[in-house]
N, C-alpha and C positions, 0 to 999 in steps of 0.2 A: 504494500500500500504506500504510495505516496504520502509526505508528508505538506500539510500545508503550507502553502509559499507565506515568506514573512517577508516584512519591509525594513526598510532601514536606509537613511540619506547620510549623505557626506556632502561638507562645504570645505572647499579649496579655491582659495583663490589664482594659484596657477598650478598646470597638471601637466609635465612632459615628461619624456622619459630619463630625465637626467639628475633632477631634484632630490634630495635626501628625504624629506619630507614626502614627495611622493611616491617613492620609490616602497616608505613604508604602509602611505596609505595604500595603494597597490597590494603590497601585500595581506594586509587587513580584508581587502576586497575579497580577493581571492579565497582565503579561508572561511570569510560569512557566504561565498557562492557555495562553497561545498557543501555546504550546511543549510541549505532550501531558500538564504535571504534575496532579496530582490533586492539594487543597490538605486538606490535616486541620486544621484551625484550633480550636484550642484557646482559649478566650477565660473570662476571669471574671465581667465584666461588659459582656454586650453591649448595644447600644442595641435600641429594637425596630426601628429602621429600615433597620437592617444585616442582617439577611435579602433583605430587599427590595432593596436597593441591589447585592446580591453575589448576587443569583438567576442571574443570568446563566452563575456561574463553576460549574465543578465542585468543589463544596466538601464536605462530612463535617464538621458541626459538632457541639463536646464542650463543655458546661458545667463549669469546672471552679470551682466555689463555693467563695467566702472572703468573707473581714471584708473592712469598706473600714477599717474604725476598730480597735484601732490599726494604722496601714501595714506596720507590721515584721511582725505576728503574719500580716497579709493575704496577702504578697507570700510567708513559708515556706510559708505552707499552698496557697497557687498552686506552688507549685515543688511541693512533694512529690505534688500533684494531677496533674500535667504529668506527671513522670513516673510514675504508675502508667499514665493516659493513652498514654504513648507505649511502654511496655512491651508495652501490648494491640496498638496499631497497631505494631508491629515483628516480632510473629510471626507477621504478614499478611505483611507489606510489604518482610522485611528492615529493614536498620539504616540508613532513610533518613534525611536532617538535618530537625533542628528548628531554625526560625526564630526569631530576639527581636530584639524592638528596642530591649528594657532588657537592664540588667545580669542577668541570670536564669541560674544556673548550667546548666537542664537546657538549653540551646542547645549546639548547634555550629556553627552560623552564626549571628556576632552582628555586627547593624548600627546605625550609629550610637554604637556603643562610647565613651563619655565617662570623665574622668577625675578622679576624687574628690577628690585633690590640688590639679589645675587649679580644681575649682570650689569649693574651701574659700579656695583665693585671691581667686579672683574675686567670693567672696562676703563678704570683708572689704575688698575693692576698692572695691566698689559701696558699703559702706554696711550692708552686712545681718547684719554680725557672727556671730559663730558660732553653731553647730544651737544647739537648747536640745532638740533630741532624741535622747539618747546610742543608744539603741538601733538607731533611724533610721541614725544614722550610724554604730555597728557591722556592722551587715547591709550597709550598702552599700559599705562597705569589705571585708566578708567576701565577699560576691556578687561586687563587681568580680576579687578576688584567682582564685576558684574560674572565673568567668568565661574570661579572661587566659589562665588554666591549662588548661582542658578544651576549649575552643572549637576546631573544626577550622580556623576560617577566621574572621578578624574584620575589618569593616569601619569606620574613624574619618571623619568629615567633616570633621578638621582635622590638620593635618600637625602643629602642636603636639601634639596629642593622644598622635598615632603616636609621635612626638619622645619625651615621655616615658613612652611604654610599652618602648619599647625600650630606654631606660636605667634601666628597672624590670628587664627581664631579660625581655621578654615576643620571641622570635625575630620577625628584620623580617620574615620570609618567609610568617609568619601575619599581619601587619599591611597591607590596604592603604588607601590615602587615596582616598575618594572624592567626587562631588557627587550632589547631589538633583537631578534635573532638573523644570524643570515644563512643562508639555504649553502651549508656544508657539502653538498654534491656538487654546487656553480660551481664555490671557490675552493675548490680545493688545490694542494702542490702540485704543479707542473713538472713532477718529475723529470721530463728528457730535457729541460732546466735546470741542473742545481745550483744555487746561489752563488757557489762561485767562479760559474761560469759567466754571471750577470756584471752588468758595468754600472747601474744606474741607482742614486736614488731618488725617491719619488715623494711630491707633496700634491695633495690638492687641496683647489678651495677657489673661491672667488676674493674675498675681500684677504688685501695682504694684512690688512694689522690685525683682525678677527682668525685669519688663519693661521697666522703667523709666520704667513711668508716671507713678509720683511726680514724678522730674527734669522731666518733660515739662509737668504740671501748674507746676509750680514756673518753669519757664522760662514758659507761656503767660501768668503772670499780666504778663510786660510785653508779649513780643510780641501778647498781643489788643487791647493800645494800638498797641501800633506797627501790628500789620493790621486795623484795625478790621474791613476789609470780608471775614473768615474767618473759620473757626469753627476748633473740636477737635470732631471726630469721636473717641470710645473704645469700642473695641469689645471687651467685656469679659464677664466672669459674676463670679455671687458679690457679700456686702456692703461687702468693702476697698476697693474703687475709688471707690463712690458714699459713701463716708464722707469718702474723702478728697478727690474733687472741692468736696465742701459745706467742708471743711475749707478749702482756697484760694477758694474762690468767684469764683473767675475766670470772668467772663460766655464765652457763647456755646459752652458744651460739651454736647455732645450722649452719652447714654452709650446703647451699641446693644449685644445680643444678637451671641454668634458665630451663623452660620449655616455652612447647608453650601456653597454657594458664596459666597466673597471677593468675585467681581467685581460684584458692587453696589455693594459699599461701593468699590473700587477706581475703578469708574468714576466718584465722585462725588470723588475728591481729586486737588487739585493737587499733594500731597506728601507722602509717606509715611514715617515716621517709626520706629522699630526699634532705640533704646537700649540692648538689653538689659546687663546684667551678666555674661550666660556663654548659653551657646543650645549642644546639638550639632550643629545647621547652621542654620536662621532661613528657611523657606520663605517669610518674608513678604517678606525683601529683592529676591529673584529671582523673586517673583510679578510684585508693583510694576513693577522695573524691564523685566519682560516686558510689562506694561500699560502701558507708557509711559510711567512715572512717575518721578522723581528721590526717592533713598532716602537718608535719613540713619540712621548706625546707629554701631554700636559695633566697633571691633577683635574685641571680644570673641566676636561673632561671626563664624562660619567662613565664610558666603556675603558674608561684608564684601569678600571680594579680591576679588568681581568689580567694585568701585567704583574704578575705575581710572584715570578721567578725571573731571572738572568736571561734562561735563554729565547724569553719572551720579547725584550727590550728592557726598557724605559721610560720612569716618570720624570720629571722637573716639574716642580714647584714654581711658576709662573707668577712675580710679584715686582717685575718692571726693573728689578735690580741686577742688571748685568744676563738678561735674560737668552739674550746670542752667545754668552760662555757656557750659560750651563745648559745650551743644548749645546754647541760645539763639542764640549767635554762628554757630552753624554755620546754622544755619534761618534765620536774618536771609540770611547771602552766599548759601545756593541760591536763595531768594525773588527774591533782588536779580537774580541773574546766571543764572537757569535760561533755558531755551528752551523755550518756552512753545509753539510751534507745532508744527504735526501734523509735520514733516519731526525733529522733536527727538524725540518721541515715536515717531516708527519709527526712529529711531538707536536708542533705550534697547534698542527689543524687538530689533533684527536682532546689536545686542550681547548679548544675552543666548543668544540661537540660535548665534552665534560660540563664544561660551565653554564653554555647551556640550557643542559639537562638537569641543574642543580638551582638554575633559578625562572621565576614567573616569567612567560614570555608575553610579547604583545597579541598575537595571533590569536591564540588559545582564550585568553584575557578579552578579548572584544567578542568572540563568538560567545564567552560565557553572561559577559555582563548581556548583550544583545538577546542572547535567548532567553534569560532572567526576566528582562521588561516581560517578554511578551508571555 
């Protein structure tokens, strides 16, 4: 017997195949299809190739148009969009949940939930001093607060996070901690690869000071003396990055387009690299070290705790103080002391399948809360 089809909407304001964000809604999708839900997807800006990619799903797609310029004016007129939207599919459907995976008031299930507080620290931590956009940071103080408030259920990728929500006044029993998990079959070791057959190491990200690709530039101008025989891989978009690479002009960097699959660029690096300043959780760490790969990164981010041993990589403590040494110094000791062979490389990946399996993931977590409502 068939099981009755159930409903369930997602709001995204932009949906391609390259985004971090959506790469996880995406996955969430696909896990509530398996599971009898009908997806309403509510999007502002989608790619044209996200049709095609999501043909497979039972989907219901709703354009809900806005400004990209300015963001604050963009992101009201998406919410008030959303819910007229969800008002129409509600007297179909009943008062089934809508999905975010920003701060967006009209959700009540909200994933990824971050902390406005946390990242105005972390943004004078790193170096990038305060918004110079007041409004920007009105709204997102307003959204998180409304957020907090109305959400049936919210999901954080960092127990800090949770930590001060909950001494905000937000109930624990709405808040859980969760992980992103990534599909250990994609990424796994490239064995007819092994690491030291590789020349490269790899960063990506868009924004240099949020990724920390500035540091990263900044520390290569010696380690490309010290390993002469490597490169910098940067995989990036937009004109800040290629300004500032000319700005250090530190030989042997390469600057690469995102794409929708990672493991091309993964499969060509010894080392992978993940700085940032603040991140909701950091897919690239726990791609990596599913591919085999040793990761240096920041506290700052959430998928840092699975770096738990040596032959995993690298934390640095991220606090604006000399912060291109102590990754330099960190990238000099994994170079030195990594495990370069295939047997190191399936340590990384069968640690990462461990961790895992040992914590709540999102996938499992959205199909439970979702079939709970109904």
């Amino acid at each position: 017997m068939n099981r009755e089809q159930r409903h369930i909407a997602f709001m995204l304001t932009s949906l391609s195949p390259t985004g971090g964000i959506e790469r996880d809604a995406v996955k969430c999708m696909r896990a509530l299809a398996k599971e009898n839900f009908h997806i309403h997807l509510i999007v502002a800006f989608p790619h044209a190739d996200m049709v095609e990619v999501l043909s497979d799903l039972p989907i219901t797609w709703y354009r809900a148009r806005t400004l990209k310029r300015p963001p604050t004016i963009g992101q009201v007129v998406f919410c008030i969009k959303t819910s007229q939207i969800l008002k129409r599919i509600r007297r179909l459907h009943g008062d089934m949940d809508c999905v975010s995976f920003e701060n967006l008031p009209p959700a009540s299930i909200l994933i990824g939930c971050t902390s406005q507080k946390l990242w105005r620290k972390a943004r004078m931590q790193g170096g990038m001093g305060r918004s110079l956009r007041p409004l920007w940071n009105i709204w997102k103080s307003y959204s998180e607060k409304q957020c907090l408030l109305n959400a049936r259920k919210i999901a954080t990728y960092s127990e800090q996070v949770r930590q001060t929500f909950i001494q905000e006044g937000t109930p624990a029993e709405k808040l859980d901690r969760l992980i992103i998990p990534v599909d250990t079959r994609h990424f796994a070791p490239q064995t007819e690869s092994p690491l030291h057959e590789r020349r490269e190491i790899l960063i990506i990200g868009a924004n240099p000071k949020l990724k920390g690709i500035d540091i990263m530039l900044a520390a290569w101008e010696d380690l490309s003396r010290q390993w002469p025989e490597l490169s910098l891989r940067i995989v990036t978009q937009g004109w800040k990055v290629n300004a500032l690479a000319k700005k250090f002009a530190a030989p042997r960097v390469t600057i690469s387009p995102f794409i929708s699959d990672p493991r091309e660029y993964y499969n060509r690096a010894r080392l992978v690299v993940a700085p940032s300043v603040f991140e909701s959780w950091g897919n690239v760490v726990i791609e990596a070290l599913s591919s085999g790969i040793p990761v240096i990164t920041s506290t700052q981010v959430p998928s840092s705790e699975i770096i738990d041993h040596a032959e995993l990589g690298l934390s640095i403590d991220r606090d604006g103080r000399q912060d291109e040494l102590k990754l330099s110094e960190a990238i000099t000791e994994v170079l030195n002391n990594m495990d370069v062979e295939i047997s190191g490389m399936e340590l990384r990946h069968q640690h990462v399948e461990t961790f895992q399996h040992n914590n709540p993931e999102i996938t499992s977590w959205i199909v439970n809360q979702a079939s709970t409502h109904h």
